[in-house]
C-alpha positions as CSV (number, residue, x, y, z in Angstrom):
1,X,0.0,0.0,0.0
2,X,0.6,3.5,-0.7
3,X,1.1,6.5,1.5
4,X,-1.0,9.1,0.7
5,X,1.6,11.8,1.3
6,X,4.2,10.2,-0.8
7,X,2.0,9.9,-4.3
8,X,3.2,12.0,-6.7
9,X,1.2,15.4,-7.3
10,X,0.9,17.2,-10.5
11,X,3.4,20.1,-10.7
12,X,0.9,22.6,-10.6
13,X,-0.4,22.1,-7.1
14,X,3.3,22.1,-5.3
15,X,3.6,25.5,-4.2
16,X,7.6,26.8,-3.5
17,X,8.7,29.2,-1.2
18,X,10.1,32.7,-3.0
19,X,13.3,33.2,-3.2
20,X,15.3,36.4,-3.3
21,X,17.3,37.2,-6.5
22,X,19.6,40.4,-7.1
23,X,18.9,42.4,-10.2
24,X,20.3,45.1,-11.4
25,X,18.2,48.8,-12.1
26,X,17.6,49.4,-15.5
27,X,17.8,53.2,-15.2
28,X,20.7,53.4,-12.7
29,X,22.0,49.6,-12.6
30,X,21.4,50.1,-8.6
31,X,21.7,46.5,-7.1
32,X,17.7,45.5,-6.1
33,X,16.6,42.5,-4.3
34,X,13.6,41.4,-5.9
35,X,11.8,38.1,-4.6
36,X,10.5,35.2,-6.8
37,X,6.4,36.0,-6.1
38,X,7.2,40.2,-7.3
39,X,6.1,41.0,-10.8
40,X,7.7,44.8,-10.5
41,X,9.9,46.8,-7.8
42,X,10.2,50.0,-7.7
43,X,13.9,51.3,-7.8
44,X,14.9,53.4,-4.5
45,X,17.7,55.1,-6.1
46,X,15.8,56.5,-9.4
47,X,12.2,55.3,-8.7
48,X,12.6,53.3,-12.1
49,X,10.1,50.1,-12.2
50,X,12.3,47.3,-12.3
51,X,9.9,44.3,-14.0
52,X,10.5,40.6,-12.8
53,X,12.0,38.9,-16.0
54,X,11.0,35.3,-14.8
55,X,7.6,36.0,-13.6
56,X,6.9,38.3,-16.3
57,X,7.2,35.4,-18.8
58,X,4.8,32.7,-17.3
């Protein structure tokens, strides 16, 4: 028998934690963290919108 809690689950209901990754401001090149789960931060140097490559694309 099985264990309910090992059977495999379909990728799209596994949830991750966000990560942080550094980026770099497009205006000012001002090193940004920006998390995994952000779509856009905004820039505290410039104010410049700084959009979230990754998540922009799924």
């Amino acid at each position: 028998m099985k264990d309910r809690h090992l059977e495999e689950k379909p990728a799209c209901s596994v949830k991750s934690a966000p990560v942080p990754a550094e980026v770099g401001c497009p205006g000012c090149g001002t090193a940004l963290e920006m998390w995994s789960d952000e779509t856009d931060i905004i820039c505290t140097s410039c104010g410049c919108i700084v959009q979230n490559e990754r998540r922009s694309a799924n």
